[in-house]
N, C-alpha and C positions, 0 to 999 in steps of 0.2 A: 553799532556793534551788537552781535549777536553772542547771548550767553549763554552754553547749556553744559549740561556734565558727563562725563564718558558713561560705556555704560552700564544700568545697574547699579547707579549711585544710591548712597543711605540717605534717609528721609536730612541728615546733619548736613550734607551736601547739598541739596537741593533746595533746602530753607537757607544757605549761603549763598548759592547761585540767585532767590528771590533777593536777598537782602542787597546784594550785588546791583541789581536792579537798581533800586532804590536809589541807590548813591553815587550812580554812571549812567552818563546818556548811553542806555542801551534797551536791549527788551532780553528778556527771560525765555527760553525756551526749552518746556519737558520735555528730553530730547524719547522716551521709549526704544520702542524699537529701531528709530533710524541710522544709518549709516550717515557718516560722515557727509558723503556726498548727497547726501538728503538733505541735511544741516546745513549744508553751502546752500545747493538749489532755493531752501528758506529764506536763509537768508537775502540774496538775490530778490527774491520775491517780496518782500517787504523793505528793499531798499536799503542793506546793509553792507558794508562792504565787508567787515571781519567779522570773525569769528573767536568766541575765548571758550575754552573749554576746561571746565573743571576735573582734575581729577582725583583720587581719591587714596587714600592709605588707612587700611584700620580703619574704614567707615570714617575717616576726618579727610577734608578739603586738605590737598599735599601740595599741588602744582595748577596755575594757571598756563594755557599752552596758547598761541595767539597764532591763529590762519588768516590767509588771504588768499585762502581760497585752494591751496595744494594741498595735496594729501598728506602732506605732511608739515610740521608746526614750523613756522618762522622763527618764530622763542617760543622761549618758557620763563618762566619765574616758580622757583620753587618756596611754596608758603608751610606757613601756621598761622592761627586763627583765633580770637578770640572768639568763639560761640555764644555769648550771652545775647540774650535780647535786644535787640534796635532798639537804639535810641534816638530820637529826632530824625529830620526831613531834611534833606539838600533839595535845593532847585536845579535840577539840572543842566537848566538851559543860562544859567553864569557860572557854571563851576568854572574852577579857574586851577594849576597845579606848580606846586610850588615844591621844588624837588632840589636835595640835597645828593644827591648822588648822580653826579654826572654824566652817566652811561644810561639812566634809566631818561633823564630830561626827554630829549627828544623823543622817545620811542612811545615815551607814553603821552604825552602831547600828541602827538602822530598817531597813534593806534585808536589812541583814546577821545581824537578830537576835541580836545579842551585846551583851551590857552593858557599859556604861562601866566604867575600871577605879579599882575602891577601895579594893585592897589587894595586896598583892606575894603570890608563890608563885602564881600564876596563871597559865596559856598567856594571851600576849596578841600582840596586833596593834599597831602601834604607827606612828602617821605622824607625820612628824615633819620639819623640813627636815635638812638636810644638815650634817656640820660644816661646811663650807665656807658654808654658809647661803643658796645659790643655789638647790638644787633641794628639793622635797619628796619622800621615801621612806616605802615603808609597807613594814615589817621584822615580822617576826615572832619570836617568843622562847616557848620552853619554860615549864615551872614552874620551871625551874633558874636561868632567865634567858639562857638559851645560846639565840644567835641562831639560826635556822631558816630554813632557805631556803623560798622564792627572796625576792629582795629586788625592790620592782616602783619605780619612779621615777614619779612622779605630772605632767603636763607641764600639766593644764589640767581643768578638769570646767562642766561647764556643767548647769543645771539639776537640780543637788542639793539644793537647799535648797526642800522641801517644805512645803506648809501642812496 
C-alpha cells in the first residue's frame, strides 16, 4: 500500500503519514505536486496495488480515504490522532490484526494485507472500543505486547465492507 496526503498537507500530517509508515506494510510517499492519477501510476511502479490517502482538517490528520486505483475513494474512515511522538518499532513483515468491530475485519486485513491474529508474540494492530466504550481505537503493539504509537480514534467508515 501506498500512503500519501492530499494536497498541501501541514508538516502534522505528513509526519503521521511517515509514522504510518512505520507501523503498516507500506511505503510513504510526499505526494507535492502530483495528481492523483500520478499517485496510482507510483504506485503501480513500485508494486503497490492501494493507495491511502490522508487528508486533512485544521492542519490535523481527519480522514483516511483507500483507492484501488479509481478516481475516486473505495472508503474512507473518518479519524483523530494522537500526535505525540512514536513510540517503538512493529515488524512489519508479522503484523498480524486483531479487530473488534466487525465491518472493519475484512476490509482491513484485505486492504491492509495483514492476517488475522491467532496467536500472541506477534506485532499486531488492534481495534477495539475504548474502555469507556464510547469510541473505537486502533492501537498498535510490539511482539512484547508494548503499545506503539500513534494511537488513531476510528469516528465513522463507510463503504468497507467489500464483495
Amino acid at each position: 500500500m501506498l500512503i500519501t496526503t492530499s494536497r498541501k498537507p501541514s508538516q502534522r500530517t505528513r509526519s503521521f503519514g511517515r509514522t504510518l509508515e512505520r507501523v503498516l506494510p507500506s511505503r510513504y510517499l510526499n505526494r507535492g505536486k502530483m495528481s492523483l492519477r500520478e499517485v496510482f501510476l507510483k504506485a503501480k511502479e513500485l508494486g503497490l496495488d492501494y493507495v491511502m490517502v490522508i487528508s486533512e482538517r485544521n492542519g490535523n490528520p481527519s480522514r483516511l480515504e483507500f483507492f484501488t486505483g479509481n478516481e475516486g475513494p473505495e472508503a474512507y474512515i473518518l479519524i483523530s490522532t494522537d500526535l505525540s511522538q512514536p513510540l517503538g518499532k512493529i515488524q512489519t513483515k508479522n503484523l498480524t490484526l486483531r479487530c473488534d468491530e466487525p465491518e472493519l475485519e475484512d476490509f482491513l486485513s484485505d486492504f491492509l494485507k495483514i492476517r488475522l491474529a491467532n496467536h500472541e508474540n506477534s506485532d499486531l494492530i488492534w481495534v477495539k472500543k475504548t474502555e469507556a466504550g464510547s469510541r473505537t481505537v486502533m492501537e498498535f503493539y510490539d511482539n512484547q505486547g508494548k503499545l506503539v504509537r500513534p494511537r488513531i480514534y476510528l469516528k465513522d467508515w463507510k463503504g468497507v465492507v467489500w464483495e
